[in-house]
N, C-alpha and C positions, 0 to 999 in steps of 0.2 A: 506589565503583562504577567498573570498568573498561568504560566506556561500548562502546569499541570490540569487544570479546570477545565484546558479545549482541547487534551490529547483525550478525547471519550469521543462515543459515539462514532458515524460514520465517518471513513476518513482515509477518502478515495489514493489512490494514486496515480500521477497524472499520465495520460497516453502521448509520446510524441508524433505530430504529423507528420508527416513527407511530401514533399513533390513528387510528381508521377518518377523526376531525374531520381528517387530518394535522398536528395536534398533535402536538408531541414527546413521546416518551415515558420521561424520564428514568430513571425507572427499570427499564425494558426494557433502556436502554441501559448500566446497569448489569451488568448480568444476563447482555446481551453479552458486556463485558469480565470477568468470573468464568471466563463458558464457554470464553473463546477464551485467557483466561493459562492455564485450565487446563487446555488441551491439549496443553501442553510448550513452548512456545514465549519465546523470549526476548528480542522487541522487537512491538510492535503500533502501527498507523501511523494518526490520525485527525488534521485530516477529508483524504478524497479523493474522488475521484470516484465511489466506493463507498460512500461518506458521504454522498452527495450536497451536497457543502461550497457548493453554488453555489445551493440552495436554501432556506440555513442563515442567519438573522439573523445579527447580531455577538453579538448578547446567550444566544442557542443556542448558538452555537459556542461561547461562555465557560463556561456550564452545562456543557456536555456535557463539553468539557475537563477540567473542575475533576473532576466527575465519572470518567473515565479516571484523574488525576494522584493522587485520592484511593485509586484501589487499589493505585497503581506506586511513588506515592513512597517509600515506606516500604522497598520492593524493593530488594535486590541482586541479584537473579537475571531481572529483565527490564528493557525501557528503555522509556520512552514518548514517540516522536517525534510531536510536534505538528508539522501541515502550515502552511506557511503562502501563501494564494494571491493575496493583493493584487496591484493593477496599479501602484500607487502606492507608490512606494520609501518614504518619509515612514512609509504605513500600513505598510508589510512589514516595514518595522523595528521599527517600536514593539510588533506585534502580536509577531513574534519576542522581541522584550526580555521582553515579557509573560510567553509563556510560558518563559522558562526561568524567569524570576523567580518563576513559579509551580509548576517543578519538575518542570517537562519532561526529560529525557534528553538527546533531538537533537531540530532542526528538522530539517522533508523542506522544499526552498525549491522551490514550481511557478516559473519566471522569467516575467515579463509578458509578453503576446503581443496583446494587443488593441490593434487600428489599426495594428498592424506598426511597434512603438515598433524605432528601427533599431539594428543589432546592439552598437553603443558605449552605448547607452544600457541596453540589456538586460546587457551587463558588468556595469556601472555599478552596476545594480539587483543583482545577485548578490554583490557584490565589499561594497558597505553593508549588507546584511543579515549577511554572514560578519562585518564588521568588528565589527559590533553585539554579537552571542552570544559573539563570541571568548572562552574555549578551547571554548564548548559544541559538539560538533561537527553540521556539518550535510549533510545527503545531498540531489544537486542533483537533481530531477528534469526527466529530458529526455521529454519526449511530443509530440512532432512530428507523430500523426495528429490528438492534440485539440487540439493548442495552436497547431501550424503554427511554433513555435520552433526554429529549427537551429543548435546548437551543436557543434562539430567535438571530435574528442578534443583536439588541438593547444590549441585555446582553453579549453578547459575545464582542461588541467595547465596553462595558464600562469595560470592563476587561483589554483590549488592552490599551485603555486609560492611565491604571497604571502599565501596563507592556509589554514596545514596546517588550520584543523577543517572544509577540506573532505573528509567522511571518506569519502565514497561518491557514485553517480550511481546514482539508479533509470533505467535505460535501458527503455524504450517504444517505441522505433522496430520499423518490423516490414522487416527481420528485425532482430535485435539482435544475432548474437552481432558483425558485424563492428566495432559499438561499443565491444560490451565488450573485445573484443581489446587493440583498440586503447589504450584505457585503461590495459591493464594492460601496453602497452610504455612508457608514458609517464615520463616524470620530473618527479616523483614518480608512482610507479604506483598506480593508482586502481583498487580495488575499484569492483565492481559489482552492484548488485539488477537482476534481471528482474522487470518488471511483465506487463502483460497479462495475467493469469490463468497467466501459467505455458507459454502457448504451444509457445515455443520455450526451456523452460526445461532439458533435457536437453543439446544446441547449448550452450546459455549457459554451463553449468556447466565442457561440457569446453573452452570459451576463458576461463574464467576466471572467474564470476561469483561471489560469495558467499552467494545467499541467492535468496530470490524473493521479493515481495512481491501476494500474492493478492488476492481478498474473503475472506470470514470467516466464510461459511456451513458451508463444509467441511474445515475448517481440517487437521482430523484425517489427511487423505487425503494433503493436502501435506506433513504429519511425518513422515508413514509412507516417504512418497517419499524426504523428504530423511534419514534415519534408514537409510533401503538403501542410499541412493547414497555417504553416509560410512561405510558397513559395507562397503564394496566391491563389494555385490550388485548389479550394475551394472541384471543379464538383469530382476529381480526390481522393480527401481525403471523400469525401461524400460516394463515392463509395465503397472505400475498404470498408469503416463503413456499410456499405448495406451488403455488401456479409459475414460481420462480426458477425452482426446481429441477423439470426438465430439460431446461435450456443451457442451466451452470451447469447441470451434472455432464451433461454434452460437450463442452466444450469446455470444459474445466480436466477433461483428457490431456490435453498438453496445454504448456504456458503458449506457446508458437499459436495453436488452435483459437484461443480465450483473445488471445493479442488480435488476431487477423477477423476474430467476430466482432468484438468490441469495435474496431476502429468502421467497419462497415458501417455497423448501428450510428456509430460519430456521423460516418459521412450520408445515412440514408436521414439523421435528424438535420443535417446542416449543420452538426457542431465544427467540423473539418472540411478541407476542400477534395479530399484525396483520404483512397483507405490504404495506401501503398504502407509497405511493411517494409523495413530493409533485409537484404537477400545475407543468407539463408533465410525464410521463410516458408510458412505454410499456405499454400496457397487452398481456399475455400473451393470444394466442389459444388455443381449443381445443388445437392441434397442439402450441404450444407448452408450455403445462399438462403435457398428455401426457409431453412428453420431462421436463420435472422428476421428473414420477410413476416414468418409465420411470428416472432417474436413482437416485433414491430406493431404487427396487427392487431394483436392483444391489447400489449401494452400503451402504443400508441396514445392515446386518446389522453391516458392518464400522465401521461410524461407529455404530454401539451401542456395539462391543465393545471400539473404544480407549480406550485409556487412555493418560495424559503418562506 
């Protein structure tokens, strides 16, 4: 498998279900991964913040992994980037060695951020997790609104510099394209994912991005987006992104918010059995509710009738 060729394009990340108990519910999360490979796409991202990865035992996280790694290993036509978000270099390595060793694709690395660990030590932390997976390639994520982490393009290609399987940055900053720019004058020039829901995913692409990395409720919408936009039909992908628009920008307010919509929409399609969220959580008001329904309504029809 040419790892690099299927980190492009859309490349959701996965939502975990719950029992109403908020018990995991592994084979929901099965069920997930069926629906969401089979919307075309050819990389899928777990766990994140969409995951709820910070609510997740060690011993879930390994479940649910093995569970992902069992539908993808077998694949040459998609990749399975397991996250990894330790504060502790020690655990970030091992848990990285882990999963390649268990047939992961690429790691996405969150870099530590708790207590303001200071920025040689946050290197330090990135630079031993690469050294670890080497050749496996890995994609850095930068999120500077959840994490408060700042990393410069400058810093981040001299890192690449001494270690090519940095093969990508999910850029998160809001705005991002002047990230991604960036990146890509770099030496060596660094691709880029856009996070956030997609936001400012239109920007991103025309400085350069490769891909976006979503949730996974509506995975379909984002294909169709990016299927226009390399078909040249710029007007035609601009548009869906319009009517897309004031739903992300709503609920792209907090991760909590985005998490608790998204899994509705799972459970108002049938993708899930349950939208239960594990506590802390945001729970959805009336208003709220409404705009998913109002979402649904719209879109509906069209997220019937794609197909990969």
């Amino acid at each position: 498998m040419n790892t690099g060729t299927l980190l492009r394009g859309v490349s959701p990340v996965l939502e975990v279900p719950f029992h109403p108990d908020e018990s995991v519910d592994l084979d929901g999360f099965s069920d997930v991964v069926a629906h969401v490979l089979g919307t075309g796409v050819t990389s899928v991202m777990f766990p994140g913040f969409a995951s709820e990865f910070h609510k997740l035992a060690d011993d879930e996280r390994r479940s649910l992994r093995d569970r992902l790694l069992d539908q993808t290993r077998a694949r040459t036509d998609v990749a399975a980037i397991v996250a990894v978000q330790d504060h502790a270099t020690a655990v970030a390595v091992r848990r990285a060695v882990e999963a390649v060793e268990a047939g992961t694709d690429a790691i996405n690395l969150l870099p530590p951020y708790l207590l303001g660990p200071s920025p040689a030590a946050v290197r330090a932390h990135v630079r031993a997790v690469l050294s670890a997976v080497a050749p496996a390639p890995v994609v850095l994520q930068y999120a500077p609104a959840q994490t408060g982490t700042s990393l410069d393009a400058g810093t981040i290609a001299s890192i690449a510099s001494d270690h090519p399987n940095l093969a990508a940055v999910k850029v998160e900053s809001t705005p991002p394209g002047a990230l991604i720019a960036a990146l890509a004058r770099t030496t060596p020039a660094l691709p880029s994912f856009v996070g956030y829901a997609g936001l400012q995913l239109p920007d991103a692409l025309r400085r350069g991005a490769i891909g976006v990395q979503p949730g996974c409720s509506f995975t379909e919408l984002y294909v169709r987006f990016w299927r226009l936009w390399q078909a040249g039909d710029e007007p035609a992908a601009l548009s869906l992104h319009q009517r897309m628009l004031p739903y992300l920008s709503y609920w792209m307010q907090s991760v909590e918010l985005i998490v608790a919509a998204e899994k509705l929409i799972s459970l108002r399609r049938g993708l899930i059995r349950s939208a239960t969220c594990r506590a802390p959580a945001h729970a959805l008001d009336d208003g709220e509710i409404q705009l998913v329904d109002a979402f649904l309504q719209e879109f509906g029809p069209e997220l019937a009738s794609s197909v990969a």
